[in-house]
N, C-alpha and C positions, 0 to 999 in steps of 0.2 A: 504493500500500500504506500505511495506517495514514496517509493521509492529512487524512484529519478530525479526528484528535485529534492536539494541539498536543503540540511537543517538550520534554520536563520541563525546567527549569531548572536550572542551577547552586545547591549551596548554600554560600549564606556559610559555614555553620557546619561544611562538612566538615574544618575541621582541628581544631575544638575547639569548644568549647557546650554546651551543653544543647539535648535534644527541647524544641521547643514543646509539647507536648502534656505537662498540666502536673499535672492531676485525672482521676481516676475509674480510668484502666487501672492495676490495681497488680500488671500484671508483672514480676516482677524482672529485672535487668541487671547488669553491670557498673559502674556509675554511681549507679545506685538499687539498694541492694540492701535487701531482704526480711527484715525480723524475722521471726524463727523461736525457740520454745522451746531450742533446742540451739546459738544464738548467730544471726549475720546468716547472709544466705544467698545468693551471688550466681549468676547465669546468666551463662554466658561463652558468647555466640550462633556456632558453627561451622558458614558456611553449605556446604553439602553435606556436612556432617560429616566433610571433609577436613583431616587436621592433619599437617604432618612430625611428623619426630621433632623437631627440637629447638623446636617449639613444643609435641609434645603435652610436653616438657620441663618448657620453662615453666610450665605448668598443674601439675605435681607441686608444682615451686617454688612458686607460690601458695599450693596447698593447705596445704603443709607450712609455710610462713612465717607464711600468717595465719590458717588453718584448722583441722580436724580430721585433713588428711594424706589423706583420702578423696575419691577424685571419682563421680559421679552421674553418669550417663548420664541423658538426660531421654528423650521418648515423640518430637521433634523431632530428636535428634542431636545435642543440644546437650551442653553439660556444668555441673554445678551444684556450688558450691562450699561447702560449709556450715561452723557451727561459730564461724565468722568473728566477730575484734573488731572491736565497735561504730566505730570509729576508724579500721579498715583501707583507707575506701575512695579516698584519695588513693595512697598505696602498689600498691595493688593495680591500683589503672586504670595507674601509673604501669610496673609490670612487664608489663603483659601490651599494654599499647602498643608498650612496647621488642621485644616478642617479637611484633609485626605484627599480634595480635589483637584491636587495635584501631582500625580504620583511622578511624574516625569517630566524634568524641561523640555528635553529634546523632543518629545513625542505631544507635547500637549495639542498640538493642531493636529492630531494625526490619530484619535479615539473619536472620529470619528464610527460610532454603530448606534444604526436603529434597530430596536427589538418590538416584536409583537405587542403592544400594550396590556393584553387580557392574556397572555402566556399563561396559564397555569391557574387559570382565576374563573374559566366556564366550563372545564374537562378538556382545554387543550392541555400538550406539554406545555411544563415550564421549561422553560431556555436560561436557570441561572449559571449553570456549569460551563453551559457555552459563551455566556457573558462572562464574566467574570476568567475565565480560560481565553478568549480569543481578547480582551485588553492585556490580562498578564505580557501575554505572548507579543504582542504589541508591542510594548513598552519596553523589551526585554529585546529587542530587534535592531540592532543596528541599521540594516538597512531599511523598517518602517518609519525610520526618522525622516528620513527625504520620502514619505508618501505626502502630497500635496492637501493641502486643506479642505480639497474638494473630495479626495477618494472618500469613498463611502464604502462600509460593510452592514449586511445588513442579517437580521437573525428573523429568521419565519417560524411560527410555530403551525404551519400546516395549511391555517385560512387563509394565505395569500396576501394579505395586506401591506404588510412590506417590502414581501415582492415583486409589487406595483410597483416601487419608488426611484426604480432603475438606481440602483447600487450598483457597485462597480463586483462585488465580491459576495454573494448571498447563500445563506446555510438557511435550508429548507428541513422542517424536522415530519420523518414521517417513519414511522414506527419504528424499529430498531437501528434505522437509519437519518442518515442524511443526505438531502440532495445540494450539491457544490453546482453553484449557478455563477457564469460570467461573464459578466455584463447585462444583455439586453439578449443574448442566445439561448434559444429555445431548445436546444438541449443541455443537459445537468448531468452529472457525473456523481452516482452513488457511492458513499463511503457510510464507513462506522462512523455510528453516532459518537464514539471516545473519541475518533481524531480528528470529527469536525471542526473543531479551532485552530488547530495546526495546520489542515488543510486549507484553511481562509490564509491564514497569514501567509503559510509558502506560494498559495495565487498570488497574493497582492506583491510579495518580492520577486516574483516570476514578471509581473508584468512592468515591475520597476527595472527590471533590465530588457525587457519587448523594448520599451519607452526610453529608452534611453541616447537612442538617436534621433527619435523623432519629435523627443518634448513634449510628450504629452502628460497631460495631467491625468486624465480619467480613462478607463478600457474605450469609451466610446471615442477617444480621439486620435486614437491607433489607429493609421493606414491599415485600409482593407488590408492587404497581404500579411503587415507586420501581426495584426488581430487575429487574422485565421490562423497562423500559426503558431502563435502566443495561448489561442485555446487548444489549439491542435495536441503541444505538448502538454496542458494539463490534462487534458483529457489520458494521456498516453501514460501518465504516472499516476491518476486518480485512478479510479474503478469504474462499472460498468457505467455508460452511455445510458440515458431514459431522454423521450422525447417529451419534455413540459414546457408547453408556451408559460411565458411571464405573463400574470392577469394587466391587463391592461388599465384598470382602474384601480384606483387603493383608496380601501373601504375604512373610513373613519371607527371608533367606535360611538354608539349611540351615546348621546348624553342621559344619564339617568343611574340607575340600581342596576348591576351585573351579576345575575345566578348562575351555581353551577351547584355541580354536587354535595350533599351537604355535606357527609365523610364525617369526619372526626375533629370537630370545631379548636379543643382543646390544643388541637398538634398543631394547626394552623396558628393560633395563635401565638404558639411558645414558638414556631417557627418566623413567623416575621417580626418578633420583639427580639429577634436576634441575628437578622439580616439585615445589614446595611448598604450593599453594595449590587445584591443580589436579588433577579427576579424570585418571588418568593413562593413555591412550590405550595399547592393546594392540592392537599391529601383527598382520594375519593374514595369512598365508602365501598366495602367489598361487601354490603349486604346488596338483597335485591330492592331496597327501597328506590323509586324514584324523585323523593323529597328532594328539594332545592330548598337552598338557601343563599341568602346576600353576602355573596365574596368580595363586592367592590361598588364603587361608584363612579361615575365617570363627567366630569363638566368640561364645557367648553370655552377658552375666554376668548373675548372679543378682541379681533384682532389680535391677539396674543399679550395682549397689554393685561399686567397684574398691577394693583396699587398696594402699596404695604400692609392695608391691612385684607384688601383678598389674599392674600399669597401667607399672613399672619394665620386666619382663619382655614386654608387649606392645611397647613402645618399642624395645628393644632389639632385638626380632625386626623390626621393621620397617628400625631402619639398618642391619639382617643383610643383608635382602636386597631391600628398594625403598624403602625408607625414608617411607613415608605409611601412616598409619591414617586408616578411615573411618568416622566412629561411624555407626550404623545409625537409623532410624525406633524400631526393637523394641531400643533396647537391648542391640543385639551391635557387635561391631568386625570390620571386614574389615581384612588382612594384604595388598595385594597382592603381586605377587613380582617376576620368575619366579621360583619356588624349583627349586635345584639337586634332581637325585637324592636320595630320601631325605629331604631338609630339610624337605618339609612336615610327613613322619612325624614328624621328631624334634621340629618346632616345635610341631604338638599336641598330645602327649605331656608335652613341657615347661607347654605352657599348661592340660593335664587335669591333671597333678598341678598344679599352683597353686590349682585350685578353680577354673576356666572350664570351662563349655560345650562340648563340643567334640563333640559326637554330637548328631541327632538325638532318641538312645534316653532320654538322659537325662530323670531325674524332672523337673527344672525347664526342661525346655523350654519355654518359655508360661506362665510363671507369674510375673507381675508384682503389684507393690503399691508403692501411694505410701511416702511416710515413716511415718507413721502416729505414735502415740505412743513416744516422748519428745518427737519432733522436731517435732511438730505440736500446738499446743494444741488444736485444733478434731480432732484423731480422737478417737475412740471408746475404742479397742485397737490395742495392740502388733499390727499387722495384717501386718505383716514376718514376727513370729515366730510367727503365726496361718499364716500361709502357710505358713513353712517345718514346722512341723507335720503340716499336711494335705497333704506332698506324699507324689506314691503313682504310680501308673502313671502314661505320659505318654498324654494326654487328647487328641481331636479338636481342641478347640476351645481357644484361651487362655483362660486366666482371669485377669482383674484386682481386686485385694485393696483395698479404700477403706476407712478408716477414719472419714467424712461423707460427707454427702452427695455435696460436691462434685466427686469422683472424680478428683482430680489425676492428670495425665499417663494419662488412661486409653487403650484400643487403638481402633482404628475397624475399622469392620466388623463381622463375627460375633463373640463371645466370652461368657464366663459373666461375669457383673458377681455380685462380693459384695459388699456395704453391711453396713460394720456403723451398727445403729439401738440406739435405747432398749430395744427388745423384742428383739433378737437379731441375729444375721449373715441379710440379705435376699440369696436368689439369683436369678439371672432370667435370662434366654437373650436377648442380642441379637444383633438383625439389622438394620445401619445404624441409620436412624430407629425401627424397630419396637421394641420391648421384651415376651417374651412373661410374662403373671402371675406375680409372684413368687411362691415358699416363704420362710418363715423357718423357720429354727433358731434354738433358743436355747439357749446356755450348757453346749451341749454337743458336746467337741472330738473325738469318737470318732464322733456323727453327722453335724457340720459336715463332716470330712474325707469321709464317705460320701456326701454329698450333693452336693459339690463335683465329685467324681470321676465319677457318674451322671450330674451336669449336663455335662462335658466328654466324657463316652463318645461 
């Protein structure tokens, strides 16, 4: 198994350094952080977008000490800190190291992974082994230090959802296996579930030497020739070949209460008041009961924008009752539990008046937008409060609000794409790669919102 491709190396620099990678990727981090009109702006990388409480803690502390007090949810699960003094960034690496979200200089832009949000929480697998095992191995990798800010790995637990999101490296969990996906190809390559971590990592430094002549940041910017035989060989050192299209769409989770088996309440809970790093395994019941009970909760935020005391209030609901939040792909947070009788009602209740997400029904279900202006010198317009504007019935389809071109944190899959241009707000219907003929609107916020609304019917 995975015997053709050599075993990553140790890095020097995992206890402090600097990436090698020096020019050209100007994703922000922790370390390098990001001018923005509204002060610095850093990305704090949370791989499977799991955090306890007393780290998503820490993270308030940041915001509040060197920040605007606001946190960002990004389109990754990550979290983004803005507002930020020019001066903060010794400080800043310095707390959030103390608080374990740092494990590695060299590698902090490079934990990039999204995990299935509800892993382990409705009778899917849970994916914490593979988490926790594919960032060690990360971090632990000489050559994943020059992986670019944009590679992505991503962890499936079966329903598809992340591997919608065109990752560069995707570990699909399906029975006592895993399926190794690369790129955006529709065939995957079976391995043992034990070495599905090490298999991610030795792709991703398989393809740092593909790329290596041709500059590319992500599997998708690999010359056709270099790509086909960039998988060619992984294919040739992985294991059997299976033919699975990537789903074309990636399915949010509902906003609301999340059941699953009710199992043995007790072990769940002595299990996630002792994980903190790790998606947390929900034991299922080996009777033949089919009782369900409330494993989770799930809210949505608007636009991704937390004010200190929603983001207080979601913390606090999680050391209530499991003490782990999981930021989402879309911009929402899972609650896992198990929640007592009653307590999931009263926890989303508590988190709908604060201004979350907590249904379905609601107008801002799918409706995302970058920063846009103030916070962006390159927007167009206030495309925040263009959004919030034009919200109205909730629509088929997302829609994502860009204020330039270059569509920061946008969705993958289907959704309505707005641009604003010189000539107006441009809409257009996508479909993965596809894009169907745009319309423009121009300069007018009573049409914009009707057009917007017909495009998401």
């Amino acid at each position: 198994m995975l015997a053709a491709m050599p075993d990553s190396a140790p890095s020097p620099l995992s206890a402090g350094g600097v990436s090698p990678r020096s020019g050209g990727d100007a994703c922000p981090g922790t370390l390098r952080l990001h001018r923005a009109d509204d002060g610095a702006l850093a990305r704090v990388r949370i791989p499977g977008g799991v955090l306890s409480a007393d780290r998503a803690d820490a993270l308030l502390a940041a915001a509040d000490r060197f920040g605007d007090g606001e946190l960002h949810l990004t389109s990754r699960g990550n979290v983004q800190l803005r507002g930020l003094g020019a001066r903060c960034g010794g400080e800043l690496a310095g707390l959030l190291t103390a608080a374990g979200l740092l494990p590695s200089a060299a590698h902090e832009r490079a934990r990039n992974i999204v995990a299935s949000p509800l892993a382990g929480l409705d009778g899917s697998p849970a994916l914490g082994p593979w988490l926790t095992g594919l960032d060690g191995l990360v971090c632990g990798s000489a050559a994943a230090a020059s992986l670019s800010g944009r590679f992505l790995f991503a962890l499936d637990d079966g329903r598809g959802d992340v591997d919608a999101l065109g990752a560069d490296v995707t570990l699909i969990a399906e029975g006592p296996d895993a399926l190794l996906r690369i790129g955006a190809e529709d065939t995957v390559f079976r391995v043992p579930a034990a070495d599905a971590p090490r298999a991610a990592l030795l792709a991703a430094e398989a393809f740092l030497r593909a790329a290596r002549d041709s500059g590319a940041w992500r599997v998708k910017d690999l010359p056709d020739g270099v790509r086909a035989e960039f998988v060619h060989a992984i294919g040739s050192a992985a294991g059997e070949p299976v033919h699975r299209p990537r789903p074309r769409t990636a399915k949010a989770p509902d906003p609301g209460a999340v059941t699953g088996p009710q199992g043995n309440t007790a072990a769940k809970a002595a299990t996630a008041a002792t994980t903190t790093t790790t998606i947390a395994t929900t034991s299922t019941s080996t009777s033949t009961s089919t009782s369900t009970s409330t494993t989770a909760i799930c809210v949505d935020v608007p636009l991704g924008r937390l004010t200190p005391a929603q983001w207080r209030l979601l913390t606090d609901t999680a050391r209530r009752y499991g003490n782990e939040l999981r930021l989402t792909p879309w911009r929402g947070i899972v609650v896992p539990g198990p929640f007592d009788e009653g307590g999931a009602a009263e926890a989303l209740r508590a988190l709908a008046a604060a201004g979350l997400i907590t249904t379905p029904e609601s107008p801002w279900t799918g409706v995302g937008a970058c920063i846009g202006h103030p916070g962006c010198a390159k927007s167009l317009s206030d495309v925040r409060a263009e959004a919030g504007a034009a919200v109205g019935p909730v629509g088929r389809l997302p829609v994502y609000w860009s204020g330039c071109e270059r569509r920061c944190g946008h969705p993958h899959g289907e959704w309505i794409d707005v641009v604003v241009t010189s000539e107006g707000h441009r809409i257009s219907h996508v479909r993965g790669e596809r894009r169907d003929p745009p319309a423009t609107v121009r300069n007018d916020p009573a049409a914009l919102a009707a057009a917007v609304a017909a495009a998401r019917a």
